[in-house]
N, C-alpha and C positions, 0 to 999 in steps of 0.2 A: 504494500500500500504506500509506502515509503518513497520508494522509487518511481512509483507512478505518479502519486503530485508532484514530485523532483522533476521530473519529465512534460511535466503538463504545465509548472511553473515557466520550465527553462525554454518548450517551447511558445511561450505566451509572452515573455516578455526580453527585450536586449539588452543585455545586462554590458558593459563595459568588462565587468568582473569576470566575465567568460567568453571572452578574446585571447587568444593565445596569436605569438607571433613567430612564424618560421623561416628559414631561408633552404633555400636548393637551389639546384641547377638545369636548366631546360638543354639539352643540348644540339647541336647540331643536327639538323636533318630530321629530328624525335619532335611531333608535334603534342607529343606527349607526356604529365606531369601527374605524377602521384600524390594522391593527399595524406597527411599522417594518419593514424589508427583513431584518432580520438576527434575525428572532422565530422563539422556539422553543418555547417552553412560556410560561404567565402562574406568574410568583411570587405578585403580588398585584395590583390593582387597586382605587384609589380614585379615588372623586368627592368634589371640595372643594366646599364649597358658599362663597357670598359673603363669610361670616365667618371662613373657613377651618378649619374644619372637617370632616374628614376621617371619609369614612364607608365603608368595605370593602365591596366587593361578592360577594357570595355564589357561587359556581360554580355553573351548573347547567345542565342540557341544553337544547338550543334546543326542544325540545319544550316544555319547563316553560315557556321564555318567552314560545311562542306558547299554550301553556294559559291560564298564570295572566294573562298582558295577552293576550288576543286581540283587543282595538281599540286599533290605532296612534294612536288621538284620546285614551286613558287616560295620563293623562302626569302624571311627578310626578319625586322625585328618585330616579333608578335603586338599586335594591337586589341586583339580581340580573345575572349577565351569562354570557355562554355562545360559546365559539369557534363563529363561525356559517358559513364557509368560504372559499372564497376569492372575492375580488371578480372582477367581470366584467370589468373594463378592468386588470387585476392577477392573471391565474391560480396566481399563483404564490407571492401574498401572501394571509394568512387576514383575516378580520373578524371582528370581536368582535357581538355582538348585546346589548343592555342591558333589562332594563324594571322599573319600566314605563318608556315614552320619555320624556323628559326633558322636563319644563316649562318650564325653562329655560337659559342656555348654562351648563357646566357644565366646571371646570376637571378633567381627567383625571389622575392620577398612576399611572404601568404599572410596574412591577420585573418583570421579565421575562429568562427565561435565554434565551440566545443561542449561537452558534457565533463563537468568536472564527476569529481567522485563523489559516491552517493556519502550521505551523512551515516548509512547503514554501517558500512564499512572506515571510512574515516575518522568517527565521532566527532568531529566538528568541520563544517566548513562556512566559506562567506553566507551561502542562505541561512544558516541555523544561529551564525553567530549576526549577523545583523538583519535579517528578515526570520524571524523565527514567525511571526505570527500568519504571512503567506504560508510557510511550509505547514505548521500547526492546522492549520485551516483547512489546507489541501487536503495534510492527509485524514483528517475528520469527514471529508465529503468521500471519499475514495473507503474510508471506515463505511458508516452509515449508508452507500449504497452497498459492499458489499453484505452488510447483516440483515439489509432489505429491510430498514426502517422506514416509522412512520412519515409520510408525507408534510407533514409540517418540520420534524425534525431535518428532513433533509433539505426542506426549503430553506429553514434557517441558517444550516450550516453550510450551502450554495453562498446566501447573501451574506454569511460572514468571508468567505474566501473571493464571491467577488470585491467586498469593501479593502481586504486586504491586498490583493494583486494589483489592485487602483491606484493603491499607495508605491506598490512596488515598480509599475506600470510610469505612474509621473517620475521617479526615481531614473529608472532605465529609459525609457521611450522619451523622456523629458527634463530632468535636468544633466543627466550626464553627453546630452546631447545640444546643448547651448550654453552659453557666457552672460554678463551680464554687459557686457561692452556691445556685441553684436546683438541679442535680441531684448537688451533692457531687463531688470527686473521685473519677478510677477510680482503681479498686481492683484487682491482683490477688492472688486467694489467694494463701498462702503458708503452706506445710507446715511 
């Protein structure tokens, strides 16, 4: 039950606190790049090129990147990159697809959200030690429908874990995502 509001929290809300940052290498002729074991969505992706300079690569369907390069011999510095599925000797881990292929070896930089460890196994982590009252909540509704309670009781403790995720929600979704120079401080009215 643990693990499933952990699960349900971390995909609900975007935490800064569960971004990990990796580096690799793309290389020559390989239009192809491996995620680490613990990948869950892409933040960003860059390619460094020799001078170090850093160039984002653009999202986009593995369609678009067999459209727009349809010959693996078109090769220059990746612009584009697309989750292309999982590897054959790896079912369980995704690949990235890039194009066009790469001219040459090419340093990789990933930011990438992840599934940390569960609090099961851990005993403490960032949800538990500063959001405990999301986690607490979740797992009380993931409780209560498995014991197949009563309809009020689980309404209650739905509206207690959406007030709670709301909180966690403006946190992630909301302030770790703006300044006070570029979008001003919030404000609430007041009568």
């Amino acid at each position: 039950m643990i693990r499933q509001a952990e699960q349900r929290i971390y995909n609900t809300v975007q935490l800064a606190n569960l971004r990990k940052n990796v580096t690799g290498t793309l290389t020559a002729n390989n239009k192809y790049l491996a995620t680490p074991t613990d990948f869950l969505s892409v933040y960003s992706i860059a390619v460094v090129d020799g001078s170090g300079n850093y160039s984002f690569l653009l999202n986009k369907d593995v369609n678009f990147i067999r459209e727009a390069y349809p010959s693996p011999t078109s090769t220059g510095l990746p612009k584009h990159y697309a989750i292309f599925g999982p590897d054959s000797t790896s079912p369980n881990e995704l690949t990235l697809i890039v194009g066009p292929t790469p001219n040459s070896g090419y340093a990789v930089e990933l930011h990438y959200y992840y599934y940390p460890e569960s609090i099961v196994t851990a005993n403490t982590t960032w949800l538990g030690d500063n959001f405990d009252s999301v986690l607490f909540n979740g797992v009380m509704v993931e409780a209560i429908r498995y014991m197949k309670g009563e309809p009020d009781l689980v309404k209650l403790y739905q509206d207690m874990y959406a007030q709670s995720i709301a909180l966690l929600k403006n946190l992630g979704d909301g302030k770790q995502r703006m300044d006070a120079y570029r979008d001003g401080q919030v404000r609430i009215q007041v009568n």
